[in-house]
DOFI-682964 format. One record per residue (C-alpha): residue number from 1; residue in one letter; x, y, z. Coordinates in nm, 2 decimals. Each point is the difference from the previous one (the first is absolute). Example, Ala and Ser with C-alpha at 12.3 -4.5 7.8 and 13.67 -1.06 7.14 Angstrom:
[r 1; "a"; [1.23; -0.45; 0.78]]
[r 2; "s"; [0.14; 0.34; -0.07]]
***
This chain:
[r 1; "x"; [-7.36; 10.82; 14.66]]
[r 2; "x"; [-0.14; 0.20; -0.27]]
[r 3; "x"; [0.00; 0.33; 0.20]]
[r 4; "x"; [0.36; -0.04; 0.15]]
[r 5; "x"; [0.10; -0.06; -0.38]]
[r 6; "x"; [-0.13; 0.30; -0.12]]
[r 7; "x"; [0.15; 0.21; 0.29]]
[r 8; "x"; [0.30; -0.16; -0.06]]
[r 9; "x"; [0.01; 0.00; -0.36]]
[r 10; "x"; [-0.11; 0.38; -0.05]]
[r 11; "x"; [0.15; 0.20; 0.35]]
[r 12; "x"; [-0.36; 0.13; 0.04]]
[r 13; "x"; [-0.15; 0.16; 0.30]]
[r 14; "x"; [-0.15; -0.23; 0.24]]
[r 15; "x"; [-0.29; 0.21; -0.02]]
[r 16; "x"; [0.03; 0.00; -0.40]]
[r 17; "x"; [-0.01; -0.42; 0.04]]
[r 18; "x"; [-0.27; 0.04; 0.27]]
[r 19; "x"; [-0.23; 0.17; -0.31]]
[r 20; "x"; [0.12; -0.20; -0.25]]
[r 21; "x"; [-0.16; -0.32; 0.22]]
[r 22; "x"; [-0.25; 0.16; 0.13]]
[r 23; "x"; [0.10; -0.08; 0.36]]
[r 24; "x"; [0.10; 0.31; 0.26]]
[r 25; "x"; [0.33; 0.06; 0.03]]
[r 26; "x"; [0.09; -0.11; 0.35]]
[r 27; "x"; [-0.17; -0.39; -0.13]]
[r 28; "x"; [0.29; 0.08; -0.30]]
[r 29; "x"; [0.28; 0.05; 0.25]]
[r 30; "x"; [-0.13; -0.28; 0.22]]
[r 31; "x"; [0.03; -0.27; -0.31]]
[r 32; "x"; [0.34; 0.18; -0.08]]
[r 33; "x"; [0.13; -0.03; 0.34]]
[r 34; "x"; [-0.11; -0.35; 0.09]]
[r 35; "x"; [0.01; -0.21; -0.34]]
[r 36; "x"; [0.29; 0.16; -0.16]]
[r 37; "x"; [0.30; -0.11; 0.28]]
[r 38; "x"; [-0.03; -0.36; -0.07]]
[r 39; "x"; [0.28; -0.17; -0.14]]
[r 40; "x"; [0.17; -0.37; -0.03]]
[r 41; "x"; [0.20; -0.16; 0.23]]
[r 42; "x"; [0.29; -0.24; -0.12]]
[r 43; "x"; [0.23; -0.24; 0.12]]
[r 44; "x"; [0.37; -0.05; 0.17]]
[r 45; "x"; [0.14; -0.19; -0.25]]
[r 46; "x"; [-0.11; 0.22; -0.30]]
[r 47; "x"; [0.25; 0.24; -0.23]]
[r 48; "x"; [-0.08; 0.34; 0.06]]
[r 49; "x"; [0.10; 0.32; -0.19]]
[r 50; "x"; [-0.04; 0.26; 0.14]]
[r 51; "x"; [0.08; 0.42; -0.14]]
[r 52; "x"; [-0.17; 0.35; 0.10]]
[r 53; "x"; [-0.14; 0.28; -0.18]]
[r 54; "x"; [-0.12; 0.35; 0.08]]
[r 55; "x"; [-0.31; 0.10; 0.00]]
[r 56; "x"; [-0.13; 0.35; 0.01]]
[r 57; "x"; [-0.23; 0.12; 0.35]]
[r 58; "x"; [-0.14; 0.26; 0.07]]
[r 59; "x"; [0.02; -0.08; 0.37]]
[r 60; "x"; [0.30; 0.23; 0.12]]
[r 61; "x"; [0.04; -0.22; 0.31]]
[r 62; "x"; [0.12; -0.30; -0.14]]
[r 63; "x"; [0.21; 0.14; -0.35]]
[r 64; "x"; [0.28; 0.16; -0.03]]
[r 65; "x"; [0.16; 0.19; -0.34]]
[r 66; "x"; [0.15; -0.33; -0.21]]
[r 67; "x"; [0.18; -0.07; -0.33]]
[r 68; "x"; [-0.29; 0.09; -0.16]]
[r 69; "x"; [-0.01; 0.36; 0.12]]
[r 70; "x"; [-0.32; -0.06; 0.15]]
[r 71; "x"; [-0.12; -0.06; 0.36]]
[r 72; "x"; [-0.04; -0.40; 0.02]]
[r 73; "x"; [0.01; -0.30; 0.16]]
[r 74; "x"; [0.20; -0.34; -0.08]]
[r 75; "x"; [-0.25; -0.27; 0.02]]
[r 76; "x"; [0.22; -0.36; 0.01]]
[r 77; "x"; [-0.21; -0.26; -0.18]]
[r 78; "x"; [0.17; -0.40; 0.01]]
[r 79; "x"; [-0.14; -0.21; -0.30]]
[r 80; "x"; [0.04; -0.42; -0.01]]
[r 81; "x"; [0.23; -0.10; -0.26]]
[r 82; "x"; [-0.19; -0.28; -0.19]]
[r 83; "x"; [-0.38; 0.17; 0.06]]
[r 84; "x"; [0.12; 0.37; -0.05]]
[r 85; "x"; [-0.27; 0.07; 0.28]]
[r 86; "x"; [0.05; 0.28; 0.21]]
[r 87; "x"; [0.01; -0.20; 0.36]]
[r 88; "x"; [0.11; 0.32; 0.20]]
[r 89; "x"; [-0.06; 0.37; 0.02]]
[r 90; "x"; [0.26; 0.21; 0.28]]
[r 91; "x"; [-0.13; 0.27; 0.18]]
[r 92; "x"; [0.04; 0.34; -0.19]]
[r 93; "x"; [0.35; 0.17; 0.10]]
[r 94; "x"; [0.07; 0.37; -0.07]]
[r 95; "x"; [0.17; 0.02; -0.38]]
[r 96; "x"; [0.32; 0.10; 0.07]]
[r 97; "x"; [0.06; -0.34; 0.19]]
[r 98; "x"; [0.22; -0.22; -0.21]]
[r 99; "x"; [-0.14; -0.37; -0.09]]
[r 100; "x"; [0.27; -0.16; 0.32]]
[r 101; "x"; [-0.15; 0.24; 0.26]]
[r 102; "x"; [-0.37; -0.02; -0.16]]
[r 103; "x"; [0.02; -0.40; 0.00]]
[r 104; "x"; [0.09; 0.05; 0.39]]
[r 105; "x"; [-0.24; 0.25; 0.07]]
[r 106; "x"; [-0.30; -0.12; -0.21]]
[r 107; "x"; [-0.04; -0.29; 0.17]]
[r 108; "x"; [0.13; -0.24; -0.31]]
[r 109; "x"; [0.31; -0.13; 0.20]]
[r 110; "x"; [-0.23; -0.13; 0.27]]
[r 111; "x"; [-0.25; -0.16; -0.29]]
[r 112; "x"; [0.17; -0.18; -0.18]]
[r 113; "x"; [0.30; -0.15; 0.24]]
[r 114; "x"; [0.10; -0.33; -0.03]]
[r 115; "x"; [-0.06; 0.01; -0.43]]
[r 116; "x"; [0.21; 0.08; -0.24]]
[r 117; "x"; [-0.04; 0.35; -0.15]]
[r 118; "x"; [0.19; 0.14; -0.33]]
[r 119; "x"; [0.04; 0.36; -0.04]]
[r 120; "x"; [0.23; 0.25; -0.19]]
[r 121; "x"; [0.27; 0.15; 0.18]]
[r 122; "x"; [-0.16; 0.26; 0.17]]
[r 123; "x"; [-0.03; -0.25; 0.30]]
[r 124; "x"; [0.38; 0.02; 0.08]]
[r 125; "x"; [0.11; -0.14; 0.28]]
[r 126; "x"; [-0.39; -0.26; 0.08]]
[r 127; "x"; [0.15; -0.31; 0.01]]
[r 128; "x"; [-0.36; -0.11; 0.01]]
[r 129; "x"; [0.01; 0.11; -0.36]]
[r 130; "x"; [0.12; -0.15; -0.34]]
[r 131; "x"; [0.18; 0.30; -0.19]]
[r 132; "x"; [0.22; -0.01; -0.36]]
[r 133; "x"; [0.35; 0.01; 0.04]]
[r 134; "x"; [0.15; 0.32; 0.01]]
[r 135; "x"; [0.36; 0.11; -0.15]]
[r 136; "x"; [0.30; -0.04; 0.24]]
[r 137; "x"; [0.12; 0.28; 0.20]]
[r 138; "x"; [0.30; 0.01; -0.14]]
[r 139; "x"; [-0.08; 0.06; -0.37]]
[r 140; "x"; [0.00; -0.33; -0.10]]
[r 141; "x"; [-0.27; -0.20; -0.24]]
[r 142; "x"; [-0.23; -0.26; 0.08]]
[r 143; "x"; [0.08; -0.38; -0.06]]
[r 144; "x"; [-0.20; -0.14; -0.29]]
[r 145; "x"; [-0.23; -0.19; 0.22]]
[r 146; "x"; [-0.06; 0.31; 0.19]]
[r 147; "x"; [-0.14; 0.17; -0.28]]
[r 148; "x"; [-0.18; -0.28; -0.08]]
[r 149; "x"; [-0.20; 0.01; 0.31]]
[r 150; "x"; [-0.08; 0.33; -0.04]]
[r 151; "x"; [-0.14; -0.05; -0.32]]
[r 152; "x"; [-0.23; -0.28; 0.14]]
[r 153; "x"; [-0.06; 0.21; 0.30]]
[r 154; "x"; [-0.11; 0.35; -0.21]]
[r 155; "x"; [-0.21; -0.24; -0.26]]
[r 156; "x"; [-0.23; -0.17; 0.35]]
[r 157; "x"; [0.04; 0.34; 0.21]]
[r 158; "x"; [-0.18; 0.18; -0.32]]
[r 159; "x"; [-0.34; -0.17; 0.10]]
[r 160; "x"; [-0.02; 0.19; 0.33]]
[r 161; "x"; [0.02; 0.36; -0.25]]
[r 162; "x"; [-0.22; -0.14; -0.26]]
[r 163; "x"; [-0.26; -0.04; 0.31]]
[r 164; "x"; [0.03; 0.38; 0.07]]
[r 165; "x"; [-0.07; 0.07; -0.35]]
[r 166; "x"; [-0.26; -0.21; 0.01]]
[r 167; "x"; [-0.15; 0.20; 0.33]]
[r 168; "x"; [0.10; 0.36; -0.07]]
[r 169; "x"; [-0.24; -0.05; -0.27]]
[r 170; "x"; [-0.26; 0.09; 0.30]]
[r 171; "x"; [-0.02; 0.38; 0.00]]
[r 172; "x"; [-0.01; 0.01; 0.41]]
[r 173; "x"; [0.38; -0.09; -0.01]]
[r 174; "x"; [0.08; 0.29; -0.23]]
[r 175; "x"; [-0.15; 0.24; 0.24]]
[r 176; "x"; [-0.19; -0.10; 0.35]]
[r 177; "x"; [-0.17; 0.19; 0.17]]
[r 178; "x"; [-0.16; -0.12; 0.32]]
[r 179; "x"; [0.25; 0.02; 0.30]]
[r 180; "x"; [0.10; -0.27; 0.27]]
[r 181; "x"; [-0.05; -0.34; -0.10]]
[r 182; "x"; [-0.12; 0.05; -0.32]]
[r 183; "x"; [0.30; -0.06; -0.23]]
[r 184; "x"; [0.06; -0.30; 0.17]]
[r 185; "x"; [-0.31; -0.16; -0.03]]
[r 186; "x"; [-0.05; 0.15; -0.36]]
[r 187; "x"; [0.33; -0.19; -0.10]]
[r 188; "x"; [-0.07; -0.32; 0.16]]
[r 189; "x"; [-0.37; 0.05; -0.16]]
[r 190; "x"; [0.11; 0.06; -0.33]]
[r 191; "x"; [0.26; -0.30; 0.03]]
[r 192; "x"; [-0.30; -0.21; 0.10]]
[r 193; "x"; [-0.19; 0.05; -0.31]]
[r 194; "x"; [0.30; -0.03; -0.22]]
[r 195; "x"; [0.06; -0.35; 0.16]]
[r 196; "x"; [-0.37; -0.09; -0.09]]
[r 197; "x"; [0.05; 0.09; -0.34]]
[r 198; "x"; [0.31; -0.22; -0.01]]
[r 199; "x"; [-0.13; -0.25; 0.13]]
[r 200; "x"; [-0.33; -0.02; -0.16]]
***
């Protein structure tokens, strides 16, 4: 655990972590590739929330030139309501993929069927998903107790970007590195050690 914090935490070579342990560095990317993808399951009945959030790779193969103006990937990552535990990390999706079509193709829709999921409007059109309400088509105002749900709904859907704050404090989601699989596991990694620290 300590070495996969340290890589995580300071975006080092593995061969850099490898001397800083004194182990080789293929034993570095062996405990990096086998501990660090381990994350917790949750029930059907729970509250999700779910939001994504790109993350810079330097894997060309799965990124593509985002909001961000760099070459990334949006990583989905579903949190439970009451716990604020991250139960679920998607598959990474090239950047320019908006959350609707990254929730499909990450895998997430498939997850976490059958719950019920809250998310901000970028999921138009998931009826799986709980969204705010959005302003008539015609020009016209919310009702009052429309705009009162969305005020409930921004204050619970907050947790889920206070949890990427808490995670993007992790240097590797700034800037990865390694190709393949390696964002993946590094976010459901890093989302495993911050649910320790919760719920320790």
């Amino acid at each position: 655990m300590l070495l996969i914090a340290a890589y995580y935490r300071t975006n080092l070579t593995l061969r850099q972590v490898a001397l800083l342990f004194g182990v080789s560095k293929s034993a570095a990317h062996r405990v990096v590739d086998h501990l660090a993808p381990v994350t917790r399951a949750y029930g059907p009945d729970t509250v999700l929330i779910m939001d994504g959030t790109l993350v810079p790779t330097h894997d060309r193969k799965v990124t593509a030139p985002s909001k961000n103006y760099r070459y990334s990937v949006n990583m989905q990552v579903v949190i439970d309501v009451n716990t604020r535990l991250v139960v679920a990390v998607g598959r990474p999706v090239p950047g320019d993929h908006n959350d609707c079509t990254a929730y499909r193709d990450s895998g997430m829709e498939r997850q976490c069927r059958g719950a019920r999921v809250m998310a901000d409007g970028g999921y138009i059109g998931n009826r799986q998903v709980i969204m705010p309400y959005r302003r008539p088509r015609d020009g016209g105002e919310l009702l009052c107790w429309q705009v009162e749900l969305n005020t409930v709904h921004k204050k619970i859907r907050a947790r889920v970007e206070h949890a990427f704050a808490q995670m993007k404090r992790w240097n590797i989601l700034r800037n990865r590195r390694r190709n393949r699989d390696g964002v993946h596991h590094a976010t459901r990694g890093i989302a495993l050690i911050r649910n320790l620290t919760l719920a320790g």
